[in-house]
MARBA-3410 file (N, C-alpha, C, O; in Angstrom, 1 decimal):
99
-28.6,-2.5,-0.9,-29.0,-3.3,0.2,-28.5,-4.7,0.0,-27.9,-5.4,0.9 ~ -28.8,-5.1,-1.2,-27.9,-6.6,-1.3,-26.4,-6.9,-0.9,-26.0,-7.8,-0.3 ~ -25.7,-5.7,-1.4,-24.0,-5.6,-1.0,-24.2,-5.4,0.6,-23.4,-6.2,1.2 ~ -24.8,-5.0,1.3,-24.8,-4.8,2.6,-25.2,-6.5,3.0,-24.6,-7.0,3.9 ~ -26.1,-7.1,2.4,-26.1,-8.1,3.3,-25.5,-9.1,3.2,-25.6,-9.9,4.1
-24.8,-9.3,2.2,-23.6,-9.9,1.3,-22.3,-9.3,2.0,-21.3,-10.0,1.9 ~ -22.3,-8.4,2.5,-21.1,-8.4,3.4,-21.4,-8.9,5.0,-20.6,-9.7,5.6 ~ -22.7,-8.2,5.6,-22.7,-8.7,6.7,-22.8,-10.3,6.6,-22.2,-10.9,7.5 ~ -23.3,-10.9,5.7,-23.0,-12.8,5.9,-21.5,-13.1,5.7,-20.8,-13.9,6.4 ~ -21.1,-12.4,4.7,-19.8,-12.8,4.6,-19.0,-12.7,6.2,-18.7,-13.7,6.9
-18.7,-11.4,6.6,-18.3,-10.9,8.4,-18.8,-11.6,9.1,-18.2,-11.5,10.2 ~ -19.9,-12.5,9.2,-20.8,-13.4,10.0,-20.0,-14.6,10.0,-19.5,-15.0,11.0 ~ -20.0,-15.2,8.7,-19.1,-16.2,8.4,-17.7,-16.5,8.8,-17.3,-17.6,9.1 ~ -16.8,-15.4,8.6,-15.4,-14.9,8.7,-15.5,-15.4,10.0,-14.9,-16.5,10.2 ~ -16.4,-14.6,11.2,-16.1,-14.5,12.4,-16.5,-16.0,13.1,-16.0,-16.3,14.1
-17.4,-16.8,12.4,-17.7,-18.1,12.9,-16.6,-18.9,12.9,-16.1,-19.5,13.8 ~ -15.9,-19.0,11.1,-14.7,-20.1,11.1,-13.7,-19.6,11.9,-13.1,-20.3,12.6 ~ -13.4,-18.0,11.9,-12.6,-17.9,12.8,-12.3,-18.1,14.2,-11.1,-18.2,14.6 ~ -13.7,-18.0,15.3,-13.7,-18.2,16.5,-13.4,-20.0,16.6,-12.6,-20.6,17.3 ~ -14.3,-20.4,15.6,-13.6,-22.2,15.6,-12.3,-22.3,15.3,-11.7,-22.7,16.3
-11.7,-22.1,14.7,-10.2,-22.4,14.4,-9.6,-21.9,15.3,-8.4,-22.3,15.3 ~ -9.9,-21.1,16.4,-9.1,-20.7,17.2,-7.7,-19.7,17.5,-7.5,-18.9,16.6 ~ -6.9,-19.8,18.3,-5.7,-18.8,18.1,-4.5,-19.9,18.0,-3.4,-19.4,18.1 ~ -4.7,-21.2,17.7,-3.7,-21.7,18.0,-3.4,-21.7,15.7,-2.4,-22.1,15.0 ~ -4.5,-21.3,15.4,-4.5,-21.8,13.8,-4.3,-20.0,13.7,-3.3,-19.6,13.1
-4.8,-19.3,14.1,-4.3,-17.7,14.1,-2.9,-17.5,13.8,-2.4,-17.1,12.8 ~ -2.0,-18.1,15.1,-0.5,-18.0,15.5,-0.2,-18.6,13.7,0.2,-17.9,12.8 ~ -0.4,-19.5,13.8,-0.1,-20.3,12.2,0.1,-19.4,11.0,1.2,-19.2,10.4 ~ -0.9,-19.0,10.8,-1.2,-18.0,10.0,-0.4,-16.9,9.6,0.0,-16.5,8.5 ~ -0.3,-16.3,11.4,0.7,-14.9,11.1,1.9,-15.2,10.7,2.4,-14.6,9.7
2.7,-16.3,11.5,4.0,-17.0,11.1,3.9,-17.1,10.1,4.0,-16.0,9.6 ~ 3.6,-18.0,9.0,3.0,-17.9,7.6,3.3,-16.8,7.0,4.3,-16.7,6.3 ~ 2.5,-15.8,7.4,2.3,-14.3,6.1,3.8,-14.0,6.9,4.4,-13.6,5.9 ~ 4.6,-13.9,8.0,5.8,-13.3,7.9,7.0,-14.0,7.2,7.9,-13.3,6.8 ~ 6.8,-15.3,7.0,8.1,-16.1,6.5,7.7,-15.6,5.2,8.7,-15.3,4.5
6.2,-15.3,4.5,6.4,-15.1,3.3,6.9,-14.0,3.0,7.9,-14.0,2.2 ~ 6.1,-12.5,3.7,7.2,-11.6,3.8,8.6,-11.2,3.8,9.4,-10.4,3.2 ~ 8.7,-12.1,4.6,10.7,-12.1,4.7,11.3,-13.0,3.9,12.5,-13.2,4.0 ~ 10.7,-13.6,3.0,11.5,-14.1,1.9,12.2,-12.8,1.0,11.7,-11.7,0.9 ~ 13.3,-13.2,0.4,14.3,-12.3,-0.5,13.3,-12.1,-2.0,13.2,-10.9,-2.5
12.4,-13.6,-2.7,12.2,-13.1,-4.0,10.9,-12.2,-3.6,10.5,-11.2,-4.2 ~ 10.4,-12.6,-2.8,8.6,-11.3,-2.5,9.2,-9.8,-2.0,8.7,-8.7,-2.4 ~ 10.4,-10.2,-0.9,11.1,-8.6,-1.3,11.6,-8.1,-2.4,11.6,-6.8,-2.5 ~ 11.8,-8.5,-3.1,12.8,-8.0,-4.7,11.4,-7.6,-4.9,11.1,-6.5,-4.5 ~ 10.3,-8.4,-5.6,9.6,-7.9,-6.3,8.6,-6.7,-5.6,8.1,-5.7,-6.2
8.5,-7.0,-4.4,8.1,-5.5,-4.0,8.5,-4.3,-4.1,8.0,-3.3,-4.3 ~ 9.7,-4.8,-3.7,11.0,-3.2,-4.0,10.9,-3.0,-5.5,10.9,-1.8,-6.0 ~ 10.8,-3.8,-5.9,10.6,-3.7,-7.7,9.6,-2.8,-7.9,9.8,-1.7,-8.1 ~ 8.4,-3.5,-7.7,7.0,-2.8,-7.7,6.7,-1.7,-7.5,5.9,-1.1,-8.1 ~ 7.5,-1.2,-6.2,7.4,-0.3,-5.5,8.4,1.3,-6.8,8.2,2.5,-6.9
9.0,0.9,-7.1,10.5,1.5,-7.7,9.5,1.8,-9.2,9.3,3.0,-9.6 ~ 9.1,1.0,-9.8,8.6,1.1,-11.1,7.2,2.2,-11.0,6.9,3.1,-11.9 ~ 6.4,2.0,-9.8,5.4,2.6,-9.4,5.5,4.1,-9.0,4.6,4.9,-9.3 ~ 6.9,4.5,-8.2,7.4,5.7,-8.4,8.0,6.2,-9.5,7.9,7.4,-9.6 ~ 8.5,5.7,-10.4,8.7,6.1,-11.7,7.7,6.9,-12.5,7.6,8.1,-13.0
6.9,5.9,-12.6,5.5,6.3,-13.2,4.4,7.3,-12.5,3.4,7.7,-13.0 ~ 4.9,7.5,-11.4,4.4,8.4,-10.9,5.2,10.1,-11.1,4.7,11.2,-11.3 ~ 6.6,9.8,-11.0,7.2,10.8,-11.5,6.8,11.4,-12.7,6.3,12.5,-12.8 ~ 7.0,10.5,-13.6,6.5,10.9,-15.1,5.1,11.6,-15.2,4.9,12.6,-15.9 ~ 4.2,10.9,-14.5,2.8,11.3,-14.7,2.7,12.3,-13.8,1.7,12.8,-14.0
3.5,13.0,-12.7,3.6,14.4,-12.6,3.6,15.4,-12.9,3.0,16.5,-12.7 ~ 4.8,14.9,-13.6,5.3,16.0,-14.8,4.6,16.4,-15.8,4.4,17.6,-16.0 ~ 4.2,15.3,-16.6,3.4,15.3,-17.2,1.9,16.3,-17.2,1.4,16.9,-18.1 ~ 1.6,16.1,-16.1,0.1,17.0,-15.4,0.9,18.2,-15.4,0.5,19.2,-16.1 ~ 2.1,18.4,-14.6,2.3,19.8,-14.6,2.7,21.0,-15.8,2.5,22.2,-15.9
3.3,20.3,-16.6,3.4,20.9,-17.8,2.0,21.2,-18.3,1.9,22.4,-18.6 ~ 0.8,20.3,-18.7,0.0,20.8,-19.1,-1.0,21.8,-18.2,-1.6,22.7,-18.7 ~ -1.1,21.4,-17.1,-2.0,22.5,-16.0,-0.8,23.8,-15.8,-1.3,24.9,-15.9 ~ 0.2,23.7,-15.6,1.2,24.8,-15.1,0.7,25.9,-14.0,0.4,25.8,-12.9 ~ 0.7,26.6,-14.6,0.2,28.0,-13.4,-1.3,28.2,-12.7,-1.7,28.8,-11.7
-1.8,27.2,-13.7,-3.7,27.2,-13.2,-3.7,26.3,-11.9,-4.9,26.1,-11.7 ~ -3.0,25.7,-10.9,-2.9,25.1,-10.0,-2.6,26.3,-8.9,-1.9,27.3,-9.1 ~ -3.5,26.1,-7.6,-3.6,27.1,-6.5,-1.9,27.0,-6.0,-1.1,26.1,-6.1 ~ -1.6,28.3,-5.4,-0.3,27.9,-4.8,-0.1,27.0,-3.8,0.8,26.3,-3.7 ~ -1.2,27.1,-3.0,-1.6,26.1,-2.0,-1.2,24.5,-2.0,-0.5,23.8,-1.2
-2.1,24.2,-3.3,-1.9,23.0,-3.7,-0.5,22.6,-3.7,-0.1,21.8,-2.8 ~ 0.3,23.3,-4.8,1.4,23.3,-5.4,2.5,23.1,-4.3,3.5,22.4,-4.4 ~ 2.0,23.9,-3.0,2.9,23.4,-2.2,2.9,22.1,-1.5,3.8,21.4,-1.1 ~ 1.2,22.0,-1.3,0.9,20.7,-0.3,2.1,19.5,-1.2,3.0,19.0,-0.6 ~ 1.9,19.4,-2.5,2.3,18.5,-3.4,3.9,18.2,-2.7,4.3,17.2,-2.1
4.6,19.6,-3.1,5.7,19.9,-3.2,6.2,18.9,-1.4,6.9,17.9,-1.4 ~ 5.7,19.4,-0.2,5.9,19.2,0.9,5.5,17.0,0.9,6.0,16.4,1.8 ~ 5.0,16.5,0.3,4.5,15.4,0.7,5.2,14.7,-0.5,4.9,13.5,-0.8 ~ 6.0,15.3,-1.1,7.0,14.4,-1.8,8.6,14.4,-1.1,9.3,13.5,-1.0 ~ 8.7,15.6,-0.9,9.8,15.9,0.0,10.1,15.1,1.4,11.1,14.5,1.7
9.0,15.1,2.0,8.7,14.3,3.4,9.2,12.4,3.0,9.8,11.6,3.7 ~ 8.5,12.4,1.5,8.3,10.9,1.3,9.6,10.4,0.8,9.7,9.2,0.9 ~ 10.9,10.9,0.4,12.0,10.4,0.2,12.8,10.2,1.4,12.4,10.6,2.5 ~ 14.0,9.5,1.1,14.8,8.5,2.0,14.1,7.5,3.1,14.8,6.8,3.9 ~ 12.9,7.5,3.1,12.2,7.0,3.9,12.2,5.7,3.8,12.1,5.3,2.6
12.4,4.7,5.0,12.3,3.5,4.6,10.6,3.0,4.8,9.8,3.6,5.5 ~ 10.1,1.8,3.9,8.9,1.6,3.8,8.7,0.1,5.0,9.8,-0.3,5.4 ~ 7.7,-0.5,5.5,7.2,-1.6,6.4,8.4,-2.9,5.8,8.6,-4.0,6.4 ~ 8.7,-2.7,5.2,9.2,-4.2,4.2,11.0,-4.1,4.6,11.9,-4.9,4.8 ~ 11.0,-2.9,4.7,12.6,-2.4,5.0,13.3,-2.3,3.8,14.4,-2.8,3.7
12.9,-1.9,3.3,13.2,-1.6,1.4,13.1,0.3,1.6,12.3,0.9,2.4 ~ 13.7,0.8,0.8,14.0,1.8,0.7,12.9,2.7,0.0,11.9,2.0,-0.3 ~ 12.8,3.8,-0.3,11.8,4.3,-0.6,12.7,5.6,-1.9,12.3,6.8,-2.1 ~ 13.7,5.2,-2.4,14.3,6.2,-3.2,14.2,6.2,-4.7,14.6,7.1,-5.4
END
């Protein structure tokens, strides 16, 4: 109950400074988070982030599959199989590659 009302003041708050500030400090804002986006070094290290994080997911795949092997439903095995397949060449929100 505390986390609940500890959020509802916080969303209470949020929505006060925000209706004061207005849309003219909104517009600001977004401009802001896109120049920062579209900078080259916050792209590199996302694509970075992103590339290292697939790695390690590869590995830690593998890893599971060798030790679970055949005890996995075929079901599964395929959902897996289909939502990695789908997820290559795909480009991500950032326009960075997903390979």
């Amino acid at each position: 109950m505390r986390y609940r009302l500890t959020f509802i003041a916080g969303l209470a708050l949020g929505y006060v400074l925000g209706t004061r500030a207005g849309r003219e400090r909104y517009e600001q804002l977004k401009k802001s988070a896109r120049q920062f986006a579209q900078n080259p070094a916050v792209r590199n290290t996302a694509e970075s982030a992103a590339q290292n994080s697939r790695e390690f997911a590869g590995k830690a795949y593998h890893a599971v599959s060798e030790k679970v092997g055949d005890k996995v439903p075929a079901s599964v095995a395929a959902r897996v199989r289909s939502v990695r397949e789908r997820g290559q060449g795909l480009e991500d929100d950032w326009g960075t590659s997903n390979t």
